[in-house]
C-alpha positions as CSV (number, residue, x, y, z in Angstrom):
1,X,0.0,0.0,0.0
2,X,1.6,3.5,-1.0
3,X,1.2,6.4,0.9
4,X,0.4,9.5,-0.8
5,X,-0.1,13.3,1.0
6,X,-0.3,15.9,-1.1
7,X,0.1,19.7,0.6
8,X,-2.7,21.1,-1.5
9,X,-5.8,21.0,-3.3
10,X,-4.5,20.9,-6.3
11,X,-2.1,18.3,-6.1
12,X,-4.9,16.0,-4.1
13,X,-7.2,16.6,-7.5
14,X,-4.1,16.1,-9.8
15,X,-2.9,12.7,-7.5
16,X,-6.6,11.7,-7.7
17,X,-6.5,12.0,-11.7
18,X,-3.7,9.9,-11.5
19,X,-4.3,7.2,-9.4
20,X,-8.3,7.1,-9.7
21,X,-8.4,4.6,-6.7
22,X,-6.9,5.7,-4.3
23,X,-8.9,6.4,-1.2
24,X,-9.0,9.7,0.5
25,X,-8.1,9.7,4.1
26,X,-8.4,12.6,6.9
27,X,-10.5,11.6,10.5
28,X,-10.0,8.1,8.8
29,X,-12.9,7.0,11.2
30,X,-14.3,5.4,8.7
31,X,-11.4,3.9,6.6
32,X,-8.8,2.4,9.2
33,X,-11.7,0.2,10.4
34,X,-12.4,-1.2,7.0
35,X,-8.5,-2.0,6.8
36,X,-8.1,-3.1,10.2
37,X,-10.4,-5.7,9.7
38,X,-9.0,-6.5,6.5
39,X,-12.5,-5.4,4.8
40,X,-10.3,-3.2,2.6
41,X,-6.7,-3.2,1.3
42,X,-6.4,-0.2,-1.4
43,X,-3.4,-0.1,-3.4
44,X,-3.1,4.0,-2.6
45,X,-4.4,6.1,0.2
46,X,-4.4,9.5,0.2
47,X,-4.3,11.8,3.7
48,X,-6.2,15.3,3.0
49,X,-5.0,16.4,6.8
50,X,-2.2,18.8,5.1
51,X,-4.6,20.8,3.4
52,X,-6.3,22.8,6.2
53,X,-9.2,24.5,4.0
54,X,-11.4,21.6,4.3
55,X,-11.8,22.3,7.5
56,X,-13.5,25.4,7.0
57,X,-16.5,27.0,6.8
58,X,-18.6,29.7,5.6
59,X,-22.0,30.7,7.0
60,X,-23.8,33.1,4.1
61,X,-27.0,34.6,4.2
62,X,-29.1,31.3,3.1
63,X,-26.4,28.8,3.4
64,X,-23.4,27.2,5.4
65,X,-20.5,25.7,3.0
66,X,-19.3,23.1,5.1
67,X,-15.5,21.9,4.6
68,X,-15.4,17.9,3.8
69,X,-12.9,17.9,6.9
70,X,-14.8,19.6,9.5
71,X,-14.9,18.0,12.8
72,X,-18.2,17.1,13.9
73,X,-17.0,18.7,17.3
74,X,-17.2,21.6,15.9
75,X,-19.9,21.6,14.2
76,X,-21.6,21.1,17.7
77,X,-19.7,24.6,18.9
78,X,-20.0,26.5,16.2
79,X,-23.1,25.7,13.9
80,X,-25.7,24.7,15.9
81,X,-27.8,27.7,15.2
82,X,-27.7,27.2,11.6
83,X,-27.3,23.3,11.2
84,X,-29.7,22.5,14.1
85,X,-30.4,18.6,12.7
86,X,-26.8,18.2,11.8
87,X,-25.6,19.1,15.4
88,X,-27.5,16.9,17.2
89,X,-26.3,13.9,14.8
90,X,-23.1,15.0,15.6
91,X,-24.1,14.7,19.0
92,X,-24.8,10.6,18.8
93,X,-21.4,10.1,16.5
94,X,-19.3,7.5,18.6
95,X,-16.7,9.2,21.3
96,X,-15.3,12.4,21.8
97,X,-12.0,11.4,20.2
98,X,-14.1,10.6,16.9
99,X,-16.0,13.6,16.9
100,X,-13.0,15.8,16.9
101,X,-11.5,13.7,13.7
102,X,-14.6,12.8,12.0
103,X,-16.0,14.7,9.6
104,X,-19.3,14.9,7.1
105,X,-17.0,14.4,3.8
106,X,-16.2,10.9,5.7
107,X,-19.7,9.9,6.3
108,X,-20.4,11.2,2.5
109,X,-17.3,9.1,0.8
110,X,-18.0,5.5,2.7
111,X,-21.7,6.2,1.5
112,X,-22.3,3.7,4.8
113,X,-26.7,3.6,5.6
114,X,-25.3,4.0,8.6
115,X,-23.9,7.0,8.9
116,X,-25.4,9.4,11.5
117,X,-24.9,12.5,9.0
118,X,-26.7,11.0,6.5
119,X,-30.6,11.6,7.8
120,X,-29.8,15.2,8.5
121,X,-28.5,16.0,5.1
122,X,-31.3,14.2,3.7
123,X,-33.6,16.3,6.0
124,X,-32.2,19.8,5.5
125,X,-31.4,19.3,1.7
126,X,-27.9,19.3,1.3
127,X,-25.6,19.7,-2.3
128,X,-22.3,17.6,-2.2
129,X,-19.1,20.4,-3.8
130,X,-17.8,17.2,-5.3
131,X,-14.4,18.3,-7.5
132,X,-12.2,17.2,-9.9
133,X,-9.1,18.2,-12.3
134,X,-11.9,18.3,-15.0
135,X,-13.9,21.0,-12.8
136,X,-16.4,21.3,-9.8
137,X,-19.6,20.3,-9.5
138,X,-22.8,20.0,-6.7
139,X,-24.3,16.6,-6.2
140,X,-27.6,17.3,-4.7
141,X,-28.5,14.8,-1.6
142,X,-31.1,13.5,-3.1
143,X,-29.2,11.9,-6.1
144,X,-25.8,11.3,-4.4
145,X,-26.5,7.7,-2.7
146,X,-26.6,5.1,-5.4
147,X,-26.1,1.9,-3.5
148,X,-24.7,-0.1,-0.5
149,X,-21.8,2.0,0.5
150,X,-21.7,3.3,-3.4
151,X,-22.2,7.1,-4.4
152,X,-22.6,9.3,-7.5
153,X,-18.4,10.5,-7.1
154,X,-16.7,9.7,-10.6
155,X,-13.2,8.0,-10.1
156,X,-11.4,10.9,-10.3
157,X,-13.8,13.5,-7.9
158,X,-12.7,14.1,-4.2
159,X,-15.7,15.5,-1.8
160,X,-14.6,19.5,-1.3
161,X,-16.9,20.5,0.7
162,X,-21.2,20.4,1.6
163,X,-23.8,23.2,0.4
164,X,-26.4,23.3,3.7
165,X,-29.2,25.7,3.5
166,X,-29.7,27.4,7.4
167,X,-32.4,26.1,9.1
168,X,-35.7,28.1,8.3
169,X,-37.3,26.3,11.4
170,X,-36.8,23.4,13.6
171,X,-35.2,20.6,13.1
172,X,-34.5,16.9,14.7
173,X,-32.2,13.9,14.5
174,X,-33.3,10.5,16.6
175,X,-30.9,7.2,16.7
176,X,-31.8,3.8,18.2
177,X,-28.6,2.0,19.1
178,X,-27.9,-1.2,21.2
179,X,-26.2,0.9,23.9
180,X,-25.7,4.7,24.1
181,X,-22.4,5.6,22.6
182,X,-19.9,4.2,20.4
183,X,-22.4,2.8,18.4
184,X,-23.5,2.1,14.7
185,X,-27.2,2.9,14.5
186,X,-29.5,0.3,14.5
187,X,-31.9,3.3,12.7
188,X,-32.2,6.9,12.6
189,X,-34.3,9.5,11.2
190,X,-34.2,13.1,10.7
191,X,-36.9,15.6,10.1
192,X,-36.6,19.1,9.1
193,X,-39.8,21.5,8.9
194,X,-39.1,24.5,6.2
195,X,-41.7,27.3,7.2
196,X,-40.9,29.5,4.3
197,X,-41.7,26.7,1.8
198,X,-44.2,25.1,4.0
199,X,-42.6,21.9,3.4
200,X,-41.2,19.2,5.3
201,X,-38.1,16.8,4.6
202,X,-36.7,13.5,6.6
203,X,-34.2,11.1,6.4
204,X,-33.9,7.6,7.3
205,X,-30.8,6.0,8.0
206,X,-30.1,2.4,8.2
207,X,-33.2,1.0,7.2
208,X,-32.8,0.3,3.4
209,X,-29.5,-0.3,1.3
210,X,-29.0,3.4,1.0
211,X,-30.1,6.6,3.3
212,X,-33.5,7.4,1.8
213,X,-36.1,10.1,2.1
214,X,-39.8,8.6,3.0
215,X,-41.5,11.0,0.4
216,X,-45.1,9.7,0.9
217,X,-45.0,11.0,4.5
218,X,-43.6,14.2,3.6
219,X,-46.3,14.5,1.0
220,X,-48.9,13.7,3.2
221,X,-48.0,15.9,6.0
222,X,-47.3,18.6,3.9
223,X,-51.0,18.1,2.1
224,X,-52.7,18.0,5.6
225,X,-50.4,21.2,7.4
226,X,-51.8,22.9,4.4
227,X,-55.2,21.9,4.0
228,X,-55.8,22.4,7.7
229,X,-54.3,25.6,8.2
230,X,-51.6,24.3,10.8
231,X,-49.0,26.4,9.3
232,X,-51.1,29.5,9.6
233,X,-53.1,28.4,13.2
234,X,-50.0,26.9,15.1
235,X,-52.8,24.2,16.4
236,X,-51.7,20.9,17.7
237,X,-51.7,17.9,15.3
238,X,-54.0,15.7,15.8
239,X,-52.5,11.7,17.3
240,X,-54.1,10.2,14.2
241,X,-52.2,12.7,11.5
242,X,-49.0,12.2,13.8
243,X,-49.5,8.0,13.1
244,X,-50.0,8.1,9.4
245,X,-46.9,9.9,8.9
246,X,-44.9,7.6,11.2
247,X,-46.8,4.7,9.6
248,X,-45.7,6.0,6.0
249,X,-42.1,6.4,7.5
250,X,-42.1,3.4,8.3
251,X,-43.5,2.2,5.4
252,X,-41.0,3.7,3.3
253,X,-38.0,1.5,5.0
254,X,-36.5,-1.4,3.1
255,X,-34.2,-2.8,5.8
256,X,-32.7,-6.7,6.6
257,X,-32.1,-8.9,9.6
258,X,-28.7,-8.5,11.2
259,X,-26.6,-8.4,14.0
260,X,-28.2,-5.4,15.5
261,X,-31.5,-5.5,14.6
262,X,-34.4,-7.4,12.8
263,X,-36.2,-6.0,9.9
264,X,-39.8,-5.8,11.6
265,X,-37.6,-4.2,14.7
266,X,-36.0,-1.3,12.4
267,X,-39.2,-0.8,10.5
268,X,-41.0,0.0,14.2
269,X,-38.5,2.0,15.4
270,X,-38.2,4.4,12.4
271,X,-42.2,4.7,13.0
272,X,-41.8,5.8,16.7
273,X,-38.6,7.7,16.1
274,X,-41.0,9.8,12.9
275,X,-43.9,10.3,15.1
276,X,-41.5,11.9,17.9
277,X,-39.8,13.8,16.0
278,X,-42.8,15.7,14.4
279,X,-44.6,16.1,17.9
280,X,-40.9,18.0,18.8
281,X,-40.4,20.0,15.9
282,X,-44.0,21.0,16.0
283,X,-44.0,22.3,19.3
284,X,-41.1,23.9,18.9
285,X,-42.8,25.7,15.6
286,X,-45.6,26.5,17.8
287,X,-43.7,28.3,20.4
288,X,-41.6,30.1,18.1
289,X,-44.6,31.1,17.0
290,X,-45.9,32.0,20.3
291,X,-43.3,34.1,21.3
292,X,-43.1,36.3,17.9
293,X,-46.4,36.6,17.9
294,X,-46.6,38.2,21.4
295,X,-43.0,40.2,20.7
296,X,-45.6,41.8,17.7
């Protein structure tokens, strides 16, 4: 295995060109384990920790461009506010030693269901910065997973950084594992609510070969906010309206039997997880709305 470690961006795109796989390396989180257990032996690797602008980032009016290389740590610290759902993943990702290597351009490369970032991105409607010597590009979420631990990157692209639009309202993250830290999620799901769209985006992760969106719940809720005025009233949904879109959450899984969970175990939990997660984002709507309304 050779070693390469390029100081720059441009010689990590031109190394890329050249050896199209090797496999980029920086909180290697993800990667050493893979090679530790021998799941994984590429003939290059390639360590992004020289070239310090990927872990940067810029907060702009609408939007947060998040460096690939970004600790999750600081994501916590610094972008709460902005990336609500994305914090409190970051919250659930293994130990505090992890946190301060591991980054979002990690979780995006290994393409793992898995991955705690994945629901949130999903949720809040990320575009990947994906670059190569040939040019730059933006992947949005959406199309960016294509298979078990496969994604839309061309042989030659290296993850630059993630386009996140800043949270419009609240947001929520939720993760079922088989103890509470350093631990690969059984499931998760993320919701966002966008007020100014009146619109509403999840993500569920580990549940199906690939982190996936369950678009007949969003369409649903959206159709009833709307049609009942919710958005405009701030009332309480109803427990019947909260069920049917954690039953279409659920319904939207594709998940197997494995070591950490059944298939009928994963599809429950992403239903309970949904239905919580709306009853928290919507009350948190409700008393931001509360509380501009008596400001006015």
């Amino acid at each position: 295995m050779d070693f390469l470690r390029p100081a720059s961006w441009e010689e990590a795109l031109a190394a890329k060109a050249e050896h199209p796989a090797a496999v980029p390396i920086a909180g290697g989180t993800d990667v050493m384990v893979e090679i530790n257990f021998d799941h994984r032996r590429p003939e290059y690797l390639m360590d992004l920790n020289r070239i310090r602008d990927l872990e940067e980032w810029e907060v702009g009016a609408d939007s947060v461009r998040l460096g690939a290389s970004v600790p999750y740590s600081r994501i916590m610290e610094h972008l709460c506010a902005e990336l609500p759902g994305l914090a409190l993943a970051a919250h659930t990702v293994a130990s505090p030693q992890i946190r301060n290597r591991g980054g979002v351009g990690g979780n995006l490369g290994t393409a793992s269901p898995a991955g705690d970032a994945h629901p949130a991105l999903l949720a809040a409607g990320a575009e990947v910065e994906a670059e190569s010597v040939r040019g730059s590009r933006r992947i949005p979420i959406d199309a960016f997973y294509t298979g078990v631990k496969r994604n839309a990157l061309a042989p030659d692209e290296l993850i630059r950084a993630v386009h996140i639009r800043k949270a419009d309202g609240p947001q929520q993250f939720s993760k079922v594992g088989t103890r509470n830290a350093m631990v690969i999620a059984v499931c998760a799901f993320g919701l966002a609510l966008h007020p100014e769209t009146r619109t509403v985006r999840t993500g569920i992760g580990s549940a199906a070969p690939t982190p996936v969106r369950a678009r007949a719940a969003e369409e649903f809720l959206d159709a009833a906010l709307e049609e009942g005025g919710l958005w405009d009233s701030g009332k309480v949904i109803t427990p019947s309206l909260a069920k049917r879109f954690a039953d279409l959450c659920a319904a939207a899984c594709n998940p197997i039997d494995d070591v950490r969970g059944t298939a009928g175990y994963r599809r429950h939990a992403v239903g309970v997880m949904a239905r919580r997660t709306l009853t928290w984002t919507w009350e948190s709507y409700r008393g931001a709305r509360r509380t501009t309304e008596g400001a006015a």
